[in-house]
N, C-alpha and C positions, 0 to 999 in steps of 0.2 A: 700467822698464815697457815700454817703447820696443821694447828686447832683447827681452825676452819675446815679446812681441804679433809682434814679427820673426820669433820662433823658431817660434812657433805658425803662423806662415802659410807658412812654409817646409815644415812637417812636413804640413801637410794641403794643400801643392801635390803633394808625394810622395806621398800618396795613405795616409797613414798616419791610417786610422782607430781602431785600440787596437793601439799599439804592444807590450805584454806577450801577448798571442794572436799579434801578426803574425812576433814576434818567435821564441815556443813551434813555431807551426806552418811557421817557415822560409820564410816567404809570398817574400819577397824579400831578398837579402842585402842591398842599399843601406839595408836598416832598418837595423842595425848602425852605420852611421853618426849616428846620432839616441840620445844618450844620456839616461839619466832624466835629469831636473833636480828639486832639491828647493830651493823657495823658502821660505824661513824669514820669516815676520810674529812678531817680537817684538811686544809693546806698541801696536799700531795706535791702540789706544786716546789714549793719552798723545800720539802723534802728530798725530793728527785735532785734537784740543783744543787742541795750539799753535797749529797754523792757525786755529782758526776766529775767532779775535778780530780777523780781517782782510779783509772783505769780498771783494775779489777773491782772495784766495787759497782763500778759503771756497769757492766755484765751482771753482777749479781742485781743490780736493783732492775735490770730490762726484764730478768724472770720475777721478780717479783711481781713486777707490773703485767705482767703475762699472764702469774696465777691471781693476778686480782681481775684480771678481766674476765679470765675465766671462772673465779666467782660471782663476781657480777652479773654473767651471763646467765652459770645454771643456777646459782644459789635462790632463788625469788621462789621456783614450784618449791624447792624442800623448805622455805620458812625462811633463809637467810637473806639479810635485804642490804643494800647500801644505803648512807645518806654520806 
């Protein structure tokens, strides 16, 4: 997650607002250095459930789920996708 959130604030220090347009219209070559990424969520479900029988891990995994959503959200303009 850490990665992620790293790679996202790198790409919109670059100034990379929809990386597939910036990329079509040739906006800047330094885009090319910024490849898609495709994050794969198997299961999340099954995942969440082992945790939650554990009170403090039950709070850590709610912010994890917090910053996947909020990858989810912005991650798609700068290249980073879910499945």
């Amino acid at each position: 997650m850490r990665l992620l959130e790293h790679e996202l604030g790198q790409r919109r220090e670059a100034g990379v607002t929809n990386l597939r347009q910036q990329r079509r219209a040739g906006a800047d070559p330094s885009f090319e250095r910024f490849p898609f990424i495709l994050v794969v969520l198997d299961n999340l479900a099954a995942f969440r459930e082992t945790f939650e029988e554990e009170e403090n891990l039950t709070r850590s995994m709610d912010s994890m789920l917090s910053d996947v959503a909020s990858l989810m959200r912005d991650g798609p303009a700068a290249g980073i996708h879910f499945v």
